[in-house]
C-alpha positions in Angstrom: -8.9 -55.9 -53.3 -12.3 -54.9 -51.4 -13.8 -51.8 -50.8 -16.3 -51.7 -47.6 -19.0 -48.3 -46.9 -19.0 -47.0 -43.8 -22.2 -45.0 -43.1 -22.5 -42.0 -40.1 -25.4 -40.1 -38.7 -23.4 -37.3 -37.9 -22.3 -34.6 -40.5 -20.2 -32.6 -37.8 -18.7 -35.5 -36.4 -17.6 -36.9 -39.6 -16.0 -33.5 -41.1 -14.1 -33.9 -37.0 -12.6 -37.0 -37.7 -11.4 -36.7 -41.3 -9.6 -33.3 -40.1 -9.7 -29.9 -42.0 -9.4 -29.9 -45.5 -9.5 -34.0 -45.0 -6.4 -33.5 -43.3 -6.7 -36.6 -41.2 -7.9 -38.6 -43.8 -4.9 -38.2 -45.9 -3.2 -39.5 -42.7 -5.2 -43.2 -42.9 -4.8 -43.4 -46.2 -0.9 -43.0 -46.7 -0.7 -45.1 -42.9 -2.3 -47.9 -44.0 -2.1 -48.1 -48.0 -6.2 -47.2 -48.7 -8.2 -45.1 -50.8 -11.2 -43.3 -48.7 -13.7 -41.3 -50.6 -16.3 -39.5 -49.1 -19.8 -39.1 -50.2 -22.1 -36.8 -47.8 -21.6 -39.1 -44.1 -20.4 -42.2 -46.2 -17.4 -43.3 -46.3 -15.9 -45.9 -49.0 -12.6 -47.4 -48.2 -10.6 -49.5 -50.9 -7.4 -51.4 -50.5 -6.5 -55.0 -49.7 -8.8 -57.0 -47.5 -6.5 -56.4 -44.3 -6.0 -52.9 -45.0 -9.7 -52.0 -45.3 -10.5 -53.9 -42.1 -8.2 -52.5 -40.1 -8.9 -48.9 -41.7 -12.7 -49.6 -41.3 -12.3 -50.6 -37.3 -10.3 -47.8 -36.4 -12.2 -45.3 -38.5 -15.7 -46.5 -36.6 -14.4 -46.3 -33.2 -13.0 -42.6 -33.6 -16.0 -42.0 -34.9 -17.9 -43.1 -31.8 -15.5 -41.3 -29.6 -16.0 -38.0 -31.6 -20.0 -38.3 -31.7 -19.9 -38.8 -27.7 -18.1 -35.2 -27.5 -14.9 -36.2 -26.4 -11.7 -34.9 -29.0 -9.6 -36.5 -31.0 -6.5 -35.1 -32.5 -4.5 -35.3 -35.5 -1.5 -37.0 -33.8 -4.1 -39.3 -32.1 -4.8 -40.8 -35.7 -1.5 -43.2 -36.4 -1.5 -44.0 -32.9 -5.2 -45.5 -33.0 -4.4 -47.2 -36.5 -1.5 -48.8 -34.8 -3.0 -50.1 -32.0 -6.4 -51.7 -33.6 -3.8 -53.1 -36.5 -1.6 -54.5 -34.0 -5.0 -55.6 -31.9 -8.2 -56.8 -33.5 -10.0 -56.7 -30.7 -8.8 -53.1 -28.8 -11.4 -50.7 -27.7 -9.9 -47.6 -28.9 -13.1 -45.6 -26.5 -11.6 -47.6 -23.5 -7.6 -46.3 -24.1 -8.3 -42.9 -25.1 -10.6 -42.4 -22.5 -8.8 -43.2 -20.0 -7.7 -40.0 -18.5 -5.2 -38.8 -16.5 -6.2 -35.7 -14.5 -3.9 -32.7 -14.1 -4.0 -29.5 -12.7 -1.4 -28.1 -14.7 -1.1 -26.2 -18.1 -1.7 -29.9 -20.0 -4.6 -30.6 -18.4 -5.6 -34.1 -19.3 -3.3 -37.1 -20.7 -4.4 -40.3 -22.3 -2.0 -43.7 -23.2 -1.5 -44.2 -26.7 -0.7 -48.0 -27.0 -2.2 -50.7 -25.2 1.2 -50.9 -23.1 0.8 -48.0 -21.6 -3.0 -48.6 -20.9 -1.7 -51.5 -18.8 0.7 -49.3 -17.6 -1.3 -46.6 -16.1 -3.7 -49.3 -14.8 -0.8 -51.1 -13.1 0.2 -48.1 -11.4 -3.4 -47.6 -9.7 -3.7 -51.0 -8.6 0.2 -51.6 -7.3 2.0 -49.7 -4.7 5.6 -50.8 -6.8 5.2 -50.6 -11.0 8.6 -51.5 -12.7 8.4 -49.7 -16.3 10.9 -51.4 -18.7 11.4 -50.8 -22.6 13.1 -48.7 -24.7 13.1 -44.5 -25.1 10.2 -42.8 -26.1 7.3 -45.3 -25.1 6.4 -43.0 -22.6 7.7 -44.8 -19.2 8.6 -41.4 -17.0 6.7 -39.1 -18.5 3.1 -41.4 -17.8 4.8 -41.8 -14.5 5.2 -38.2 -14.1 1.5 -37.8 -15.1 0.5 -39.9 -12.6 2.4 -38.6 -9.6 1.4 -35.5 -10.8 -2.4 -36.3 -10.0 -1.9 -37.5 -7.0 0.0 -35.0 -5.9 -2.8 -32.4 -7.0 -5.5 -34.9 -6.3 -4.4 -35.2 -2.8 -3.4 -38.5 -2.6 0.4 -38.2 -2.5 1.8 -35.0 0.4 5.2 -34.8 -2.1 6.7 -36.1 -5.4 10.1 -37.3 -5.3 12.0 -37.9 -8.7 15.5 -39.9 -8.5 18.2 -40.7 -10.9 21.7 -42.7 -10.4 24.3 -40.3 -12.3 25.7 -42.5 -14.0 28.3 -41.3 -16.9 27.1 -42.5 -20.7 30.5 -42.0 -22.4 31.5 -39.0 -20.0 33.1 -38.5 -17.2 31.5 -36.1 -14.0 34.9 -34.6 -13.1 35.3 -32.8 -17.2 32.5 -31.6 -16.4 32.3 -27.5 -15.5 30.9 -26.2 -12.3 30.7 -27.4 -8.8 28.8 -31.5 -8.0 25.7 -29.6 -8.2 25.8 -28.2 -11.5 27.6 -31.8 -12.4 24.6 -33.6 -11.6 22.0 -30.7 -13.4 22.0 -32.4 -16.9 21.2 -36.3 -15.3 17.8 -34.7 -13.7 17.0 -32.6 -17.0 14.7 -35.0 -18.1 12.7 -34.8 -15.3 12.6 -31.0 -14.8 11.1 -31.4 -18.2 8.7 -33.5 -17.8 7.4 -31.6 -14.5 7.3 -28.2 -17.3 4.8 -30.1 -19.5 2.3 -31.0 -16.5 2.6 -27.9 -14.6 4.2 -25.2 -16.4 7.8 -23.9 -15.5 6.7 -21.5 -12.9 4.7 -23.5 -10.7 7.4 -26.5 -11.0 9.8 -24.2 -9.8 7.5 -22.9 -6.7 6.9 -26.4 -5.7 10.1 -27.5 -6.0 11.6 -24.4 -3.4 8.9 -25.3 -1.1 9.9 -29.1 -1.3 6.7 -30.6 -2.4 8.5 -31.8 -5.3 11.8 -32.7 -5.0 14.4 -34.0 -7.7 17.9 -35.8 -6.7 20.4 -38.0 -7.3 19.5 -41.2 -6.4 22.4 -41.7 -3.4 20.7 -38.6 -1.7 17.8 -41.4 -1.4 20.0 -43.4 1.5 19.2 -43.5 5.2 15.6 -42.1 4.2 12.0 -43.7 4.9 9.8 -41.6 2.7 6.4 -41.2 3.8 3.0 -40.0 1.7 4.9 -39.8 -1.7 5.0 -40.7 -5.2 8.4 -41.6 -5.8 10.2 -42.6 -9.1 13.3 -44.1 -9.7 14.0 -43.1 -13.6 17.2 -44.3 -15.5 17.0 -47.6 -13.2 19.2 -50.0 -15.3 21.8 -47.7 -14.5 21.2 -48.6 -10.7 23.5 -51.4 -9.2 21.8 -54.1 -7.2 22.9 -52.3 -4.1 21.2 -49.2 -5.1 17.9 -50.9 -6.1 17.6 -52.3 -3.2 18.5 -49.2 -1.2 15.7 -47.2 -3.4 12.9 -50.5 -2.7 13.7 -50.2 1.0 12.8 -46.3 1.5 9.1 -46.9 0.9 6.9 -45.6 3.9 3.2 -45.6 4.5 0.8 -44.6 1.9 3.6 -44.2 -0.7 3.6 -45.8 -4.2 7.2 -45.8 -6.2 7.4 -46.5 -10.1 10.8 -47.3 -11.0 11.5 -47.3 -15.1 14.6 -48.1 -17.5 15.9 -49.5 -20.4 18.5 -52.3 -20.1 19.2 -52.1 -23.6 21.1 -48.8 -22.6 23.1 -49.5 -19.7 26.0 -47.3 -18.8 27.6 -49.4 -15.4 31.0 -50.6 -15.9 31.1 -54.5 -17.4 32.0 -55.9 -13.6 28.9 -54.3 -12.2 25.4 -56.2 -12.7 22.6 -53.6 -13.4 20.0 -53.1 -10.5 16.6 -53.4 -12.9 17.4 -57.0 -14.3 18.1 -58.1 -11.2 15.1 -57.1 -9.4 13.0 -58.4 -12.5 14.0 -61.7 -11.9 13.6 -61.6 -8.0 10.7 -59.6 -7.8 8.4 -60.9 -10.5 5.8 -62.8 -8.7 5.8 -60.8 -5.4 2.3 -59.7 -4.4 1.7 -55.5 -4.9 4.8 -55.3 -7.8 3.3 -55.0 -11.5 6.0 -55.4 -14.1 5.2 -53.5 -17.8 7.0 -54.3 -20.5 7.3 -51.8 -24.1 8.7 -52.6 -26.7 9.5 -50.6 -29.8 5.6 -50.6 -30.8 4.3 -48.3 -28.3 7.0 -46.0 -29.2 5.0 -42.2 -29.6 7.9 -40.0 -30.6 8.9 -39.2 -34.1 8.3 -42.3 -36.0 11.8 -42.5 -37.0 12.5 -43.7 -33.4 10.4 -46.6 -33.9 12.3 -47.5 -36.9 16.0 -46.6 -35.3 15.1 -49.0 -32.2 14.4 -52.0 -34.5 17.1 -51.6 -36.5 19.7 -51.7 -33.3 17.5 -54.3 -31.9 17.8 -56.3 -35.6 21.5 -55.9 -35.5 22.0 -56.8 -32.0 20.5 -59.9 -33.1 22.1 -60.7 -36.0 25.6 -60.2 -34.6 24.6 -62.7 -31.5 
């Protein structure tokens, strides 16, 4: 056991990172198995050795991000715990702070895991990102993000979000309505993602006046797509055919993220999955980044975290 005093200058500061009512300090403690009691702008944290070092790191660097006058919020707390337990030598100041710019009702976004830090990064400094890992690590929504910027920073003239509609367990012809309303429920996810950013009603206004523009991904063919920030989401789904089709529409001063999961791919057994392919091909080639998540940087409920494991776990076990 070892207990370690951590001393602040800063009364305010200190009440803002323990939380109202000491909120967010019943947060560390249950997260990573301490006792922290305050005294005044002293904090005493007790547990075993690990533990306390861990706590004490990421406890420290919130503070210094709070007593520069930058936020951080309650759901901000298991994420930084995570990371500086998972990485000694993270710079939680350098991940948090690394904003992504919106116009939009959300205003500012930040990566949560070191993953998508690299991520985000990757996407400023390559014109092709490949975003691969499981559900809920954040692949199309940071991707929306950042098309979103450029699009209202002026660096990208149009957004253009693509899916392959590809049945999971269903079949497009039981479903009701016409092959528009068919497709609908594959580009949810996006429509949703735009909401967040920009708010429903301005989505909708750029997407009649085709700034943005959301569509299967065989609407893509025959297309060279100039000035934009496309995305290819769902991409293991793609066929090697179709990814190369999607690689290929690239004009001038555009940028294309393409993200996926081949853990969840829906393409008949005969048909080889478009992602995996172009990750072996591709990696290498000069102006593609490659990101990889796994279920660590997942930043839904943390019962996702736990769910991905366990299939991952008995995936293993039964090879």
């Amino acid at each position: 056991m070892k207990s370690l005093t951590l001393s602040f200058a800063e009364p305010e500061a200190v009440c803002r990172l323990f939380g109202e009512r000491n909120r967010n300090l019943e947060v560390i403690e249950a997260a990573m198995d301490v006792k922290i009691g305050l005294r005044g702008t002293e904090a005493t944290i007790s547990g075993a050795d690990a533990d306390v070092e861990v706590t004490a790191r990421a406890v420290s660097q919130l503070y210094e991000i709070i007593a520069t006058g930058h936020p951080v919020y309650p759901q901000d707390i298991p994420f930084a715990l995570r990371i500086v337990s998972r990485h000694p030598a993270a710079d939680l100041k350098e991940i948090f702070l690394d904003k992504i710019l919106i116009s939009g009702e959300r205003g500012v976004i930040a990566p949560k895991s070191m993953a998508q830090k690299a991520y985000i990064e990757a996407i400023r400094n390559h014109d092709i990102v490949f975003g691969i890992g499981p559900a809920g690590t954040g692949k199309t929504f940071l991707a929306v993000a950042m098309a979103t910027a450029a699009l209202t920073g002026g660096e990208a003239k149009k957004i253009i979000l693509a899916r392959p509609a590809v049945e999971a367990g269903e079949r497009l012809g039981f479903l009701p309505g016409d092959m528009a309303q068919k497709i609908n429920p594959y580009l949810r996810p996006l429509h949703d993602a735009l909401y967040v950013m920009l708010g429903k009603e301005k989505t909708t206004a750029l997407i009649e006046q085709e700034t943005i523009e959301i569509a299967p991904l065989a609407f893509m063919r025959g297309r060279t797509l100039n000035d934009a920030f496309i995305i290819l989401d769902e991409a293991q789904n793609t066929t090697r055919e179709q990814m190369k089709m999607f690689l290929t529409r690239m004009g001038f001063n555009s940028r294309a993220v393409v993200t996926g999961d081949v853990t969840q791919i829906d393409l008949p057994e005969a048909r080889h999955s478009g992602l995996v392919h172009a990750e072996r091909i591709l990696k290498g080639v000069r102006g593609i980044g490659f990101c990889r998540f796994t279920e660590a940087d997942v930043v839904r409920h943390p019962l996702v975290q736990k769910i991905i494991a366990a299939y991952e776990s008995g995936v293993r076990n039964k090879a």
